[in-house]
C-alpha positions, 0 to 999 in steps of 0.5 A, spaced: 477 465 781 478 472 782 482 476 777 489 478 779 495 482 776 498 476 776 494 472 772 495 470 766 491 473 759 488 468 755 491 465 748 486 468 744 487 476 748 493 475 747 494 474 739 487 476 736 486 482 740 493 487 742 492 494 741 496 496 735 503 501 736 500 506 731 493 506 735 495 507 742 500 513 740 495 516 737 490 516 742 495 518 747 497 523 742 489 526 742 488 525 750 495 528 751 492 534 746 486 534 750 490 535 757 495 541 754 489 545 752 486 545 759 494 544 763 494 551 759 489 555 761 489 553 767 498 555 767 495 562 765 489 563 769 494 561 775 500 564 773 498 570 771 493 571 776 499 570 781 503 575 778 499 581 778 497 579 786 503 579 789 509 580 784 514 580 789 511 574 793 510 570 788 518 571 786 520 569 792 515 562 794 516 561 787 518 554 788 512 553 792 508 555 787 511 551 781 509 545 786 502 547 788 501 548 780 504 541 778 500 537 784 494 542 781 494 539 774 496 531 776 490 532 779 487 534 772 490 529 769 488 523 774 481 525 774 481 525 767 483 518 766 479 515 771 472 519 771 473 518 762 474 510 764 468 510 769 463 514 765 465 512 758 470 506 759 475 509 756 479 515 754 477 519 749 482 518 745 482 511 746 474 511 744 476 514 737 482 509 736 477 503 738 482 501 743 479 498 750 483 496 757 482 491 760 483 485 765 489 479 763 481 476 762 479 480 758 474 484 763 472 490 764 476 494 769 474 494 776 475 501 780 480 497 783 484 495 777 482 502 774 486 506 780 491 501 780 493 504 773 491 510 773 496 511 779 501 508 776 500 513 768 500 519 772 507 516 775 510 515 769 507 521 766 510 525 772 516 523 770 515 524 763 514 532 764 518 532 769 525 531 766 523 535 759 521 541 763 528 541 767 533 540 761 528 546 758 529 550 763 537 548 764 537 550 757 534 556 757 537 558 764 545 556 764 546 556 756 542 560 753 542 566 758 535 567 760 532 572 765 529 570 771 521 573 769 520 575 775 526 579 777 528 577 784 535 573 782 531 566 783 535 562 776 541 566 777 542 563 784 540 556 782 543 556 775 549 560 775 552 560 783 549 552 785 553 548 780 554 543 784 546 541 786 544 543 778 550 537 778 546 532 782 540 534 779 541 533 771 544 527 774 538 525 776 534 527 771 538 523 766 537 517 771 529 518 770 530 519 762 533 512 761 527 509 766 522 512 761 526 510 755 526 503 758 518 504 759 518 506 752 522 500 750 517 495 752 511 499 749 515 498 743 518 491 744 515 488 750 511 482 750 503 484 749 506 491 748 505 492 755 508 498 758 510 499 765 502 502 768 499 495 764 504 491 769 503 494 775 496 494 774 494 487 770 492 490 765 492 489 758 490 495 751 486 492 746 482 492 740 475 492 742 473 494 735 476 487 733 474 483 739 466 485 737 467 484 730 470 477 730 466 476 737 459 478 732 462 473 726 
């Protein structure tokens, strides 16, 4: 029978081998560090390149450029989570922690699978960023008073004469913060603790260290 998001785990995956809360966010703690030590470097090396080029240019397109800047490192990301599974079967930190994802048969991962979950991380992730970079700049921008660092009145006309569109926006962003809390809450509390990635792709974390040790015995 061929595997599908919709097929069942067997009983023992389910009560022997589900990965551990404590497990599974320390390793997305050490993967998320090994993705900020490379999203920096290439923020600055970008950034700054940008700025000393075209000053006033980059000012201007300076949406544009955020956009470029963010596909740019969503493409990191995903490279990172699909190519660590293909090569190593699973991510750095996940490998530390012993932790495995795996079908709802307990299989490997078919690429299939595999871009399902990896499409539907990087989603998540997507709006995980995104609505902590926008309340950060909000605050920054409106409450604080900050200044536009590229001096060509940019957050002023967006934060300080657009409030009806800031309106809208916070709004939407407070919609997508309660969508990742609600995936938090499964992460937490739902059945097999899976998380929002995991159900759209059929996927299950487990503990590989545990499969193989009561696998051996």
């Amino acid at each position: 029978m061929s595997e599908s998001v919709s097929a069942q785990p067997s009983k023992d995956l389910v009560l022997d081998y589900i990965a551990p809360r404590w497990r599974r966010f320390l390793a997305a703690f050490i993967d998320g560090f090994i993705l900020l030590i490379v999203a920096s470097d290439l923020n600055t090396m970008i950034l700054d390149t940008a700025r000393r080029s075209h000053w006033q240019l980059f000012g201007e397109l300076y949406d544009l450029m955020m956009l470029l800047l963010v596909l740019l490192l969503f493409s990191v990301y995903f490279i990172y989570e699909f190519c660590s599974h293909i090569t190593l079967g699973s991510t750095p930190g996940k490998k530390l922690f012993g932790l495995a994802v795996v079908t709802a048969h307990g299989n490997q991962l078919s690429k299939t699978h595999l871009l399902k979950r990896s499409m539907a991380e990087l989603m998540v992730t997507t709006v995980a960023l995104c609505t902590l970079a926008y309340f950060c700049w909000v605050f920054f921008f409106v409450y604080e008073g900050g200044q536009n660092p590229f001096s060509t009145g940019y957050f002023e006309k967006r934060f300080y004469f657009n409030r009806q569109k800031m309106i809208v926006e916070i709004i939407a962003a407070s919609v997508l913060a309660a969508w990742l809390f609600g995936n938090l809450v499964l992460l937490l509390f739902g059945r097999h603790r899976r998380s929002l990635h995991d159900r759209i792709a059929g996927t299950f974390v487990i503990n590989e260290r545990k499969r193989r040790k009561l696998q051996r015995s």
